[in-house]
C-alpha positions as CSV (number, residue, x, y, z in Angstrom):
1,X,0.0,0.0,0.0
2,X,1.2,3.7,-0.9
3,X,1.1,5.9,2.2
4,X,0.4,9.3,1.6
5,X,1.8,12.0,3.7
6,X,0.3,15.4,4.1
7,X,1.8,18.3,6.0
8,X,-1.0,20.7,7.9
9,X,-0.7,22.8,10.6
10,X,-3.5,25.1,10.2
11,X,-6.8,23.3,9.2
12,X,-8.4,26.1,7.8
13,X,-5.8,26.6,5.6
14,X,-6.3,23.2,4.2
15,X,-9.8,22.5,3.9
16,X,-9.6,19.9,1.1
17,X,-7.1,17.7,2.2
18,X,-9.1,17.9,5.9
19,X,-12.1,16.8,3.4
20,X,-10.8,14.3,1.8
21,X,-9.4,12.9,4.9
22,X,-12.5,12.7,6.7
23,X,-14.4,11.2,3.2
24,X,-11.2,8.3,4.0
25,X,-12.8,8.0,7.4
26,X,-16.3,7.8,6.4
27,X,-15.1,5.0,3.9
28,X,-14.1,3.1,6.7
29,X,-10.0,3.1,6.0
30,X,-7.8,4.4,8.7
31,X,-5.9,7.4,9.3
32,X,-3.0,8.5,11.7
33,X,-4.2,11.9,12.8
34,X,-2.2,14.2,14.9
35,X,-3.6,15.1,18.3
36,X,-1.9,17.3,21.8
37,X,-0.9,13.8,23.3
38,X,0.5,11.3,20.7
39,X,-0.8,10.4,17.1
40,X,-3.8,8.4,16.8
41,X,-4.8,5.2,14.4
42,X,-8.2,6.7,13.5
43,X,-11.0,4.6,12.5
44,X,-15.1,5.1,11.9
45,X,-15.9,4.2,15.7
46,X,-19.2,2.7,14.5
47,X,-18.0,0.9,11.8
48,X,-16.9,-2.8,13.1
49,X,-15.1,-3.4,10.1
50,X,-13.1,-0.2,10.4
51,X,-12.6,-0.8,13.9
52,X,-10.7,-3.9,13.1
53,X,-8.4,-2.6,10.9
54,X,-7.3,-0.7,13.4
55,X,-6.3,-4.1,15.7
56,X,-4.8,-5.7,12.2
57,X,-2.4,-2.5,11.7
58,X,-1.4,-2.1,14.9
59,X,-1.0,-6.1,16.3
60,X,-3.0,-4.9,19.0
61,X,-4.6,-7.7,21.6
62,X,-8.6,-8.0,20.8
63,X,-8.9,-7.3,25.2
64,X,-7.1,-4.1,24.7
65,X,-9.7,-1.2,24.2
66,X,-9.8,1.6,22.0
67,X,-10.5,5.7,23.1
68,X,-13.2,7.1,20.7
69,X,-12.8,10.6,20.4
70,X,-15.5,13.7,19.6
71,X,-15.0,16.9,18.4
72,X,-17.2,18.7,21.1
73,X,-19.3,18.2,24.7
74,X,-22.3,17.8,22.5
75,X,-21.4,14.8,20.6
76,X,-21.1,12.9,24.0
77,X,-24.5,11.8,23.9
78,X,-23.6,9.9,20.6
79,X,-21.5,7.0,22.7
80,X,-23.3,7.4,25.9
81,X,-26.6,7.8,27.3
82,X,-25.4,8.3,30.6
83,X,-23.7,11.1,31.7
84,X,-22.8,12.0,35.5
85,X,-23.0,16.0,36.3
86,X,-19.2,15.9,37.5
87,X,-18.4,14.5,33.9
88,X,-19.9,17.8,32.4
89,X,-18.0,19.7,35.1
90,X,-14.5,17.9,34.4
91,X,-15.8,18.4,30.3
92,X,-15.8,22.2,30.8
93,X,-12.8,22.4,32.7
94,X,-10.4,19.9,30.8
95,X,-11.9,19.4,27.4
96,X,-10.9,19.9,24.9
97,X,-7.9,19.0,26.4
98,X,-5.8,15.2,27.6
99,X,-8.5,13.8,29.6
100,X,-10.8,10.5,28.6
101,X,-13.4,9.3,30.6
102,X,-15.1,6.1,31.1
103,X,-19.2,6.1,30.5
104,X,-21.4,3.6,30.0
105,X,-21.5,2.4,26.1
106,X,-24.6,2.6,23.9
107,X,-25.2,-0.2,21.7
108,X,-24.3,1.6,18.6
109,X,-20.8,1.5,19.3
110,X,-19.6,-1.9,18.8
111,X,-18.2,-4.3,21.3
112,X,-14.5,-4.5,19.5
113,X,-14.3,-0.7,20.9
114,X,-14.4,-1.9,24.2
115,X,-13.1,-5.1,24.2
116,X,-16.0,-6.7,25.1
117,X,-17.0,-4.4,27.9
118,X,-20.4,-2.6,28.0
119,X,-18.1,0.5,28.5
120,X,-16.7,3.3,26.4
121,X,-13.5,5.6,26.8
122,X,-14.4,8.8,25.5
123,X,-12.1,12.0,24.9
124,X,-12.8,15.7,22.9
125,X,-8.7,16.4,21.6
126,X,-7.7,19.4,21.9
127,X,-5.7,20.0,18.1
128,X,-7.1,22.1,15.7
129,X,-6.1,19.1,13.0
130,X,-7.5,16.1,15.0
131,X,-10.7,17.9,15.5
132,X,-11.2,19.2,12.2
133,X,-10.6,15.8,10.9
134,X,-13.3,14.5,13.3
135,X,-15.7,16.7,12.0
136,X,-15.3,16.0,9.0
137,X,-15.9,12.5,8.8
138,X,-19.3,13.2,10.8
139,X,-18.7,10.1,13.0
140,X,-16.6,9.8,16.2
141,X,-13.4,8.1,15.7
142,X,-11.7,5.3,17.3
143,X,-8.0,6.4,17.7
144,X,-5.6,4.5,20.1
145,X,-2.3,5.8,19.4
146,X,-0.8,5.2,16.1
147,X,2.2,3.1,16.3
148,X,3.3,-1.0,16.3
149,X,1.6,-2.4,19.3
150,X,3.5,-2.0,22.6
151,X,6.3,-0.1,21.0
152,X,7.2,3.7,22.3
153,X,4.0,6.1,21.4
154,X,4.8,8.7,18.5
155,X,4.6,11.8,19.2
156,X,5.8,13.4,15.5
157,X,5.2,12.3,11.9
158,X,8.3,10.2,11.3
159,X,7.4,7.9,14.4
160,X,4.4,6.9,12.1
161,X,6.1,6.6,9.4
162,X,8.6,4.6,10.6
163,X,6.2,2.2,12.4
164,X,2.8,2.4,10.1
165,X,4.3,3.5,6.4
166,X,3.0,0.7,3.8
167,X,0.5,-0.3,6.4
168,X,-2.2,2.9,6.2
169,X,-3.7,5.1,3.4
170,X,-3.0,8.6,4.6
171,X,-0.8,10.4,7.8
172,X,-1.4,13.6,8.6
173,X,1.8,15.3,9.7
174,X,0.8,17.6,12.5
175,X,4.0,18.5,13.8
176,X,5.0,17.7,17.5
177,X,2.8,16.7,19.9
178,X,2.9,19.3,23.1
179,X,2.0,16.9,25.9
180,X,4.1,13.6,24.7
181,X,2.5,10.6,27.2
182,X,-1.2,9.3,26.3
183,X,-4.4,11.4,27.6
184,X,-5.6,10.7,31.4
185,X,-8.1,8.0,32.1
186,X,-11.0,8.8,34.4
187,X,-13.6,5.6,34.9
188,X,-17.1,7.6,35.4
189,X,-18.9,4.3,36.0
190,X,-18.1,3.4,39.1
191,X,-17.7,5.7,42.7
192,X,-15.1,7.2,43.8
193,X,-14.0,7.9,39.9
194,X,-11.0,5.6,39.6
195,X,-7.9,6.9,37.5
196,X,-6.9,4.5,35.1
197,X,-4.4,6.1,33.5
198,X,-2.6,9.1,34.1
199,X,-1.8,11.7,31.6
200,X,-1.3,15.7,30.9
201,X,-4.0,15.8,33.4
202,X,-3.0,15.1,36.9
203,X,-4.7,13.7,40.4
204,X,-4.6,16.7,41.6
205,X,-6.1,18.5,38.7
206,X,-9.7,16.2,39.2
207,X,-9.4,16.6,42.8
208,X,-10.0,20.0,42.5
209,X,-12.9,19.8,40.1
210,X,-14.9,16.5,41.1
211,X,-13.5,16.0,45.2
212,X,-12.3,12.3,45.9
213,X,-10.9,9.8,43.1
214,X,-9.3,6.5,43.8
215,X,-5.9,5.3,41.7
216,X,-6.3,2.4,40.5
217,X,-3.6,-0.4,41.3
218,X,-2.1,-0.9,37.7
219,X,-0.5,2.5,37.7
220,X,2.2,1.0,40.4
221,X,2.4,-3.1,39.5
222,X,2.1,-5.3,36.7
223,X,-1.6,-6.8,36.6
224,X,-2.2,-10.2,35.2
225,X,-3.1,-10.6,31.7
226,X,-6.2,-12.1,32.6
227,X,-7.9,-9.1,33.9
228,X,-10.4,-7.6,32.1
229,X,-9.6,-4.1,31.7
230,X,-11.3,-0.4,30.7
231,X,-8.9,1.6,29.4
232,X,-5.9,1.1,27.4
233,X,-2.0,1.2,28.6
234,X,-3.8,-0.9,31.8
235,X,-1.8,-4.5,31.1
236,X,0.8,-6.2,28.6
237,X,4.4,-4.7,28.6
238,X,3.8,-1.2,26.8
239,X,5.9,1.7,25.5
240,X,8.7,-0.5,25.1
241,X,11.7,0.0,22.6
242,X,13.4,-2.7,21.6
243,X,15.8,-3.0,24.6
244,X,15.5,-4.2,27.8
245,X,14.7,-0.9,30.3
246,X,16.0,-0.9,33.6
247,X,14.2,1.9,35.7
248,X,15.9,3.5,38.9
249,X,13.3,5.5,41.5
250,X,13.8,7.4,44.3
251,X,15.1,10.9,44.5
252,X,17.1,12.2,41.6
253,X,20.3,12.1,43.5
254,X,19.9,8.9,44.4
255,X,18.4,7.4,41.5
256,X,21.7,8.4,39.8
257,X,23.9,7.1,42.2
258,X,22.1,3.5,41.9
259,X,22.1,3.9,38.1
260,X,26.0,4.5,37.8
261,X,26.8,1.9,40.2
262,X,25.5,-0.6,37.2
263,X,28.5,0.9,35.1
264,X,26.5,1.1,31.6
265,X,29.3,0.8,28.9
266,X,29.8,1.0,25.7
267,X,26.7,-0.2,23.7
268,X,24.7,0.7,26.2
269,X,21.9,3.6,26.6
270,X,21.2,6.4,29.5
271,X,18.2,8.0,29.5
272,X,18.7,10.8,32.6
273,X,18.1,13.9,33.9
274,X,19.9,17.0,32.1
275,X,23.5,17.8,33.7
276,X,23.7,14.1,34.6
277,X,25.5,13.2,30.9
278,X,29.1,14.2,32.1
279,X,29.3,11.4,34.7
280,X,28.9,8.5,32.0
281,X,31.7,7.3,29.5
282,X,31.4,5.6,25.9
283,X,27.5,4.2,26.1
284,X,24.6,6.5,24.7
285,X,23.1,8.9,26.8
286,X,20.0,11.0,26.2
287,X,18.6,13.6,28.7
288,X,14.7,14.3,28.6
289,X,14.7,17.2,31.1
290,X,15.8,18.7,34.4
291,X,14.9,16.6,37.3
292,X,11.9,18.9,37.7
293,X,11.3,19.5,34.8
294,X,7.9,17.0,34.4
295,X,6.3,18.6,31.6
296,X,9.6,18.7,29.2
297,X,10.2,14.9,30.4
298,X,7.2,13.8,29.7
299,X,7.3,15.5,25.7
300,X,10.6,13.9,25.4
301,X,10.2,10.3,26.6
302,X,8.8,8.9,23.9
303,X,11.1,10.2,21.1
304,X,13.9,9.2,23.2
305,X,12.9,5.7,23.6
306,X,12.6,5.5,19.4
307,X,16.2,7.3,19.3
308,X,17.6,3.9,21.8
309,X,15.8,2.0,18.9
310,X,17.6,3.6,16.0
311,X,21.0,3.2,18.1
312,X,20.7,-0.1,18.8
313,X,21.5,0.2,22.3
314,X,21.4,-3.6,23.9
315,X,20.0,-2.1,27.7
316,X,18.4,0.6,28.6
317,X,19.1,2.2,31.8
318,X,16.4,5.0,32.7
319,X,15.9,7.8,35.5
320,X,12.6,7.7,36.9
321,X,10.5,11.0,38.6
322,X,8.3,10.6,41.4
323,X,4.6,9.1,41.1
324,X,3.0,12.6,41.5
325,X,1.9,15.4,39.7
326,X,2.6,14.8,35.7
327,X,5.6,13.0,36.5
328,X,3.2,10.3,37.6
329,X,2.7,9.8,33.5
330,X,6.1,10.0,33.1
331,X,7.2,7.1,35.4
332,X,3.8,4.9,34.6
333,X,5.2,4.7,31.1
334,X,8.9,4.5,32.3
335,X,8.0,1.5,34.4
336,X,5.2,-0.5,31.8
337,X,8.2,-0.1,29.4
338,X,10.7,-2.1,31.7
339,X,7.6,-4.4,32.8
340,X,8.5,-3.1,36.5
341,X,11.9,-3.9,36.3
342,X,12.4,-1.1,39.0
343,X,15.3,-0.6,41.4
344,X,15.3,1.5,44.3
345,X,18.0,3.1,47.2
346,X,18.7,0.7,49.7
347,X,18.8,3.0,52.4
348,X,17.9,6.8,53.2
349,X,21.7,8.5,52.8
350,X,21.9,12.2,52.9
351,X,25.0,13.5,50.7
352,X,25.6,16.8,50.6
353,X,27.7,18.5,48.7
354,X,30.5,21.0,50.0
355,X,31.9,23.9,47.9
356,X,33.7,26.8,48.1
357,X,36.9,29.0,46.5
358,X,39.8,28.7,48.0
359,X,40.9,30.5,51.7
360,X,36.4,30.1,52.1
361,X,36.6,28.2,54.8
362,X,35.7,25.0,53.3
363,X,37.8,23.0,55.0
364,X,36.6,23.9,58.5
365,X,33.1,23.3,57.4
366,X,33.9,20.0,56.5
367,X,35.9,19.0,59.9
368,X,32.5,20.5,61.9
369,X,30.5,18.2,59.7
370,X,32.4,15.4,60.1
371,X,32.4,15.7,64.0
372,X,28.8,16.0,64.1
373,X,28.8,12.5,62.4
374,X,28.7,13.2,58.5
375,X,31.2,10.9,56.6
376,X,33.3,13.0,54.4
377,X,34.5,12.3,50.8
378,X,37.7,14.4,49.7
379,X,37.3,15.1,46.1
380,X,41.0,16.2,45.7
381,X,42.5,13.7,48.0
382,X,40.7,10.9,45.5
383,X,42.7,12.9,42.4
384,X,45.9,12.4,44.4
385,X,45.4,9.0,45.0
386,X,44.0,8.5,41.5
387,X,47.3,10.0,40.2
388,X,49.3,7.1,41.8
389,X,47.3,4.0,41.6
390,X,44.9,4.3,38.1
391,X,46.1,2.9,35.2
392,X,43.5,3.7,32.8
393,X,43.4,7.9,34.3
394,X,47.4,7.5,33.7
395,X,46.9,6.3,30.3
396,X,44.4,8.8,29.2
397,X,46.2,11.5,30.7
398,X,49.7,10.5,28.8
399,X,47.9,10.1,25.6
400,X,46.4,13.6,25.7
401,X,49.6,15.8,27.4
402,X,52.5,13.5,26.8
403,X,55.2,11.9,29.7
404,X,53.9,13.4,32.5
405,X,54.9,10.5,35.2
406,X,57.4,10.8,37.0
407,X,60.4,7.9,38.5
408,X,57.6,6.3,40.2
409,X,54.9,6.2,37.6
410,X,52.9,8.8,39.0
411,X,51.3,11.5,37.7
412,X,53.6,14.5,38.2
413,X,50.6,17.1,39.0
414,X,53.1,20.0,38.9
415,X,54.2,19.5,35.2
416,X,50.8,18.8,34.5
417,X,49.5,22.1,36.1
418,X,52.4,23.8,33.7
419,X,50.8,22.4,30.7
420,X,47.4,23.5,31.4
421,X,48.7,27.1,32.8
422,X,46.7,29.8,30.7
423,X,45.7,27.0,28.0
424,X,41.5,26.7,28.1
425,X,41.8,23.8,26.1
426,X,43.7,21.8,27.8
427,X,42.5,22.7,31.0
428,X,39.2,21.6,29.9
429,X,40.5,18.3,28.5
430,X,42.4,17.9,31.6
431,X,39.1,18.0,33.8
432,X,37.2,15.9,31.1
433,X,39.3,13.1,31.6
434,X,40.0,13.2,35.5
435,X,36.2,14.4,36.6
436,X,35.2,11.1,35.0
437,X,38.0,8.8,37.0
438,X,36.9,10.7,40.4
439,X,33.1,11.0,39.9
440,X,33.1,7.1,39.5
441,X,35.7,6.5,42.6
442,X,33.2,9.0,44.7
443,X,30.3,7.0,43.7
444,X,31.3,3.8,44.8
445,X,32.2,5.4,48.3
446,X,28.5,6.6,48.6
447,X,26.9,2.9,47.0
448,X,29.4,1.4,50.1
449,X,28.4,4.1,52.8
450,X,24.8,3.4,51.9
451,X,24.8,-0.2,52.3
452,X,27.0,0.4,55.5
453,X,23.4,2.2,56.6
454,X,25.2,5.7,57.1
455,X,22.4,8.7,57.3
456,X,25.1,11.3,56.1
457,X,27.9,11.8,53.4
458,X,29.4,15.2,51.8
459,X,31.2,16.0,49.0
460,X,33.8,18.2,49.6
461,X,34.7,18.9,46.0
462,X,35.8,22.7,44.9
463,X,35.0,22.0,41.4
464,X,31.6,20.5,42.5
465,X,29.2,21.8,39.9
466,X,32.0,21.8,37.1
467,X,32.7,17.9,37.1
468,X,28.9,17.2,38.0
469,X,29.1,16.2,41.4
470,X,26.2,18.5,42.2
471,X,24.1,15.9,40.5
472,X,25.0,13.1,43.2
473,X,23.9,15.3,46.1
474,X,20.5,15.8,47.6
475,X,21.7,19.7,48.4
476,X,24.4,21.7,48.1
477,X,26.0,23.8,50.6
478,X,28.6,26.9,49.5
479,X,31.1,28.6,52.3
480,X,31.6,32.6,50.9
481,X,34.3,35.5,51.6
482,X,35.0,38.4,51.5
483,X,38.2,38.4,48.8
484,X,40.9,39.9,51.1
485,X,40.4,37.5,54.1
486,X,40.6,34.5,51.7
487,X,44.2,35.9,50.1
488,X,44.9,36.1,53.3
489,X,44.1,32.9,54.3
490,X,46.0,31.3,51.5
491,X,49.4,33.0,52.0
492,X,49.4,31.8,55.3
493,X,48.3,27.9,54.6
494,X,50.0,27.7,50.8
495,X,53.2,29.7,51.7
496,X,53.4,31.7,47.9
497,X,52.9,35.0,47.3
498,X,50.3,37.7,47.5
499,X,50.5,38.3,43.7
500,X,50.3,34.0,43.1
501,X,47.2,34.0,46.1
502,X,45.4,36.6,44.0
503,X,45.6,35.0,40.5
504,X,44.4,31.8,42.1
505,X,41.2,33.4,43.4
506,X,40.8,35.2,40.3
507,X,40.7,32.1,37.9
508,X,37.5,30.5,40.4
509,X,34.2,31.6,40.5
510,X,33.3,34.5,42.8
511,X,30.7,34.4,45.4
512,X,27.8,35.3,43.2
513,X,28.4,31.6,41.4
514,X,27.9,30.4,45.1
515,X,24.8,32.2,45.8
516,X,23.2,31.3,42.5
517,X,23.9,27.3,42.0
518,X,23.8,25.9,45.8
519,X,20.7,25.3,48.0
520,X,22.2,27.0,50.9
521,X,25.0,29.5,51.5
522,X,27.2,29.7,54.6
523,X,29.2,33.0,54.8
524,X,32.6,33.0,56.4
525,X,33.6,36.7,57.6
526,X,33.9,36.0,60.9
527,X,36.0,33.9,63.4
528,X,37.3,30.7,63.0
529,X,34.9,29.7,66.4
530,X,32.2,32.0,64.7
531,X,32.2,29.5,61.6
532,X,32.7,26.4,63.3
533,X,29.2,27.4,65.5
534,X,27.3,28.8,62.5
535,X,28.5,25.5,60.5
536,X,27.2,23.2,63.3
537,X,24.0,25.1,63.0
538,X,23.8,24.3,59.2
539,X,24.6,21.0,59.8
540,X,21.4,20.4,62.7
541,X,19.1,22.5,60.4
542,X,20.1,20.1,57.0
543,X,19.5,16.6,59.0
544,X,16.8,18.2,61.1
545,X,14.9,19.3,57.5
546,X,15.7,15.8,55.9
547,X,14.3,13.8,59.0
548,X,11.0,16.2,58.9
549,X,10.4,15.4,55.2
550,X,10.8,11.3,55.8
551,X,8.5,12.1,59.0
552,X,6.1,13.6,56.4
C-alpha cells in the first residue's frame, strides 16, 4: 500500500485535504491523525469493520480497548446515554484537552471498541487538526495511538512513518505533539471515579474539580493478563523500545547514584536527567529534562525511547521522577516499558555536597561536619590518590599531554599544572578526563556508605558543579568570603605569594556563582569559632529538614 503523507498545521488553511481525509474515514479506512498527546490510528468508531483494521495494523490484543474521540461536549450523547453531572463539570474544565473518561457504552458502538465491555472511553482532543478531521468524517473516531503495538507512542510524523508507512492510506503530519504521554483516564462508571491512567492531566487537577478519586492499582504493578480491563495502557508490557529498560526511583540524586553503580558501557543507553551526561563514558546517553522539569520529560520520553531504537543500544538504563503530579505519566510509562523492572535506594543516605573558592573556609566546614557524624569524601584527596594508583586515568592522561609520570609512575601534577597554565583547552580536557575517574571513585564510596546504613555523606569537591558532582547530592552547601580574608588565608596555609594568592582566586568563580547554584550559602567573615558554631548550626538545620520530610 502507498502511504500518503500530508503536512497541515492550520486546518483552515487546508480545507480539502481535511475533506478528503474525513471522506477516507467515512469509507471506513484508517488514518494517523495528529492530536496534543500522541498520534492516533483513526478509524469510523461505529463501523466494526473499520474498527478492526485498526487491531490488524497495529497487532493490537482484541482485550485491549480503544478511546473514541469527539469533536465537542455535544457529541457525547452519541456513545453514551449516561452522563454523570461531574463529567460535564470535568468536560468544561479539561476538554478539549488530555482527559478520557469512562461512560457507560450505547449499543451503537460496537463491542471491539471496548473489548468486550459494556463500556466506552471517551475523549474531545484538543488540536485544531485532529478535530477538524473528526468533523469532518461526521462520526466519532476510534483512535488508540498510532504506532506497532506495545512499541514507544509517536509523538511526531516520522514515528508513524517509521512504524505504520506501507501499512495505512494517509498520515497527517501535524507537527510535535505538546504533551508527549497518552491522555488521562477517568472511569465515570463506578464511585469514587478511579484513574486508570494518568496523563497531561493530573490527580490533583480532578481533585480540584470533582473532590475524591481512587488510583487504581495498575499505575504502580504489573496486573495479570487475565484481567479484564477499561482503558488502554492498563496491562501487557507497553511503550517498550526494543531494549530491555532498567528503571531507577527514588530521588534524583539517588536514583543516579544507583544507576552508575550498574556501570552502563559502551553499547549501552542512559536516558537521565539533564547535567547528569558528564558522569557517564562511551555508552549513549539521552537527557529528557531537568529533574523537575515533568512537563519537558514527559514530551521527550517517547522520542527518546525510538532514538535507543535507531541506536541499537542492547540495555536501557532510565531515571525515573516521582509518582505525583505529571511525573506520575512519566514514570507509569517508564515502568510499563521495563515491565516493573524497577530498582530503588537501599537506604535513606543524605549526601551533601560542599563547595567553596579557595581561603572560604571549606575546609573547616567540612571537619565540623564530620564531628557532628557526616562521613566525608575528599574530592581532591581521591585525584591524588587516582594520580598514583589508576592505570587507565594514567593512560588517558599521557595520551592527551604527553610523559607526565614521574620515576615512580605517577602523575607529576606539577608539570601537569604547567601544561594547562593559561591553556582553556587543555584545561578543559584535563578535567574531562579526571572528573570522570573521580566521579566514579566518589560513587562507589556513597553505594558502600549506603549499604554500611550511614544517614550522612558530603562531598567536599571545589570544582563540584563543574565535574557534575552537584548531580549526586541531595543539596548543596557553598562557604563565601570576602576576597581579602581568603588571600589572606592562602598566604598563610600555601606559603606563595600575594600576587600568586590573587591570580588563584581570580581564575574561580566568585561568590555570586555560590549564591546562585547551591541550595544553601554559609558566609565566612567572621571567626574561626564564629564559623565552626554557624556550620554546626547548618549542619542540625540540614538533618533536622531531611528527617521532617521522611516524618512527612
Amino acid at each position: 500500500m502507498q502511504t500518503e503523507v500530508i503536512t497541515i498545521r492550520n486546518p483552515e488553511e487546508h480545507t480539502e485535504e481535511i475533506k478528503a481525509a474525513g471522506q477516507l474515514l467515512q469509507n471506513g479506512e484508517v488514518v494517523a491523525i495528529p492530536t496534543e498527546t500522541v498520534y492516533g490510528l483513526a478509524a469510523n468508531a461505529l463501523d466494526r469493520e473499520a474498527v478492526a483494521k485498526i487491531f490488524a495494523v497495529k497487532g493490537r490484543p482484541q482485550d485491549n480497548p480503544l478511546i473514541v474521540h469527539i469533536s465537542e461536549l455535544s457529541e457525547l450523547s452519541a456513545v453514551t446515554s449516561e452522563i454523570p453531572e461531574y463529567a460535564v463539570r470535568l468536560a468544561l474544565k479539561f476538554w478539549p484537552g488530555p482527559l478520557t473518561m469512562v461512560f457507560k457504552r450505547l449499543a451503537r458502538i460496537p463491542s471491539e471498541v471496548s473489548a468486550g465491555l459494556d463500556t466506552v472511553a471517551v475523549r474531545c482532543p484538543s488540536h485544531p487538526v485532529a478535530r477538524a478531521i473528526i468533523k469532518a468524517a461526521k462520526v466519532p473516531l476510534a483512535a488508540p495511538s498510532a504506532n506497532l503495538s506495545g512499541k514507544p507512542s509517536p509523538t511526531s510524523a516520522e514515528h508513524v512513518i517509521a512504524d505504520l508507512e506501507g501499512k495505512i492510506p494517509l498520515i497527517i503530519d501535524g507537527g510535535t505533539c505538546s504533551v508527549g504521554v497518552e491522555s488521562t483516564v477517568l472511569d465515570l462508571t463506578c464511585y469514587p471515579p478511579r484513574l486508570l491512567r494518568p496523563g497531561g492531566i493530573t490527580p490533583q487537577d480532578l481533585t480540584s474539580v470533582i473532590g475524591k478519586i481512587e488510583i487504581d492499582e495498575s499505575l504502580f504493578q504489573e496486573i495479570s493478563v487475565q484481567n479484564k480491563v477499561s482503558s488502554p495502557g492498563m496491562k501487557y508490557k507497553h511503550y517498550a523500545p526494543k531494549a530491555p529498560v532498567k528503571v531507577f526511583c527514588g530521588p534524583p540524586a539517588a536514583s543516579l547514584r544507583q544507576l552508575l553503580f550498574c556501570q552502563p558501557k559502551k553499547g549501552d543507553g542512559v536516558l537521565c536527567f539533564d547535567g547528569c551526561e558528564p558522569l557517564f563514558n562511551d555508552c549513549y546517553v539521552i537527557t529528557y529534562g531537568g529533574a523537575k522539569d515533568y512537563k519537558k520529560q514527559a514530551a521527550s520520553l517517547f522520542d527518546a525511547l525510538r532514538r535507543f531504537d535507531e541506536e541499537g543500544v542492547r540495555q536501557i538504563y532510565a531515571q525515573c521522577p516521582p509518582d505525583n503530579g505529571i511525573a506520575l505519566a512519566v514514570a507509569n510509562r517508564l515502568k510499563k516499558a521495563s515491565g516493573f523492572d524497577l530498582t530503588y535506594p537501599p537506604s535513606d543516605l543524605m549526601v551533601i555536597g560542599l563547595t567553596g573558592r579557595s581561603g572560604s573556609g571549606k575546609s573547616t566546614v567540612a571537619s565540623v561536619f564530620e564531628k557532628n557524624g557526616a562521613v566525608i569524601i575528599d574530592a581532591d584527596q581521591i585525584y591524588r590518590i587516582l594520580c598514583k594508583s589508576s592505570m587507565d586515568m594514567k593512560r588517558e592522561l599521557c595520551k592527551r599531554f604527553g610523559d607526565i609520570l614521574d620515576e615512580n609512575c605517577e602523575v607529576n601534577r606539577r608539570k601537569l599544572a604547567t601544561l594547562v597554565y593559561k591553556d582553556e583547552a587543555a584545561l578543559s580536557d584535563l578535567n574531562r578526563i579526571t572528573h570522570r575517574y573521580v566521579m566514579h571513585e566518589i560513587n562507589n564510596r556513597l553505594i558502600g556508605l549506603q549499604s554500611s546504613g550511614a544517614k550522612c555523606a558530603v562531598i567536599d569537591a571545589p570544582l563540584l558543579f563543574e565535574a557534575s558532582a552537584d548531580k549526586l547530592c541531595d543539596l548543596t552547601v557553598g562557604i563565601i568570603a570576602s576576597k581579602p580574608d581568603m588571600v589572606n588565608r592562602v598566604l598563610l596555609r600555601d606559603g606563595i605569594t600575594y600576587d600568586e594568592a590573587s591570580m588563584r582566586l581570580n581564575n574561580q568563580p566568585d561568590n555570586l556563582f555560590y549564591v546562585k547554584n547551591c541550595n544553601m550559602v554559609l558566609e565566612n567573615n567572621g571567626s574561626l569559632k564564629d564559623l565552626s558554631i554557624d556550620a554546626t548550626g547548618l549542619f542540625e538545620k540540614i538533618m533536622q529538614t531531611r528527617i521532617n520530610s521522611d516524618v512527612t
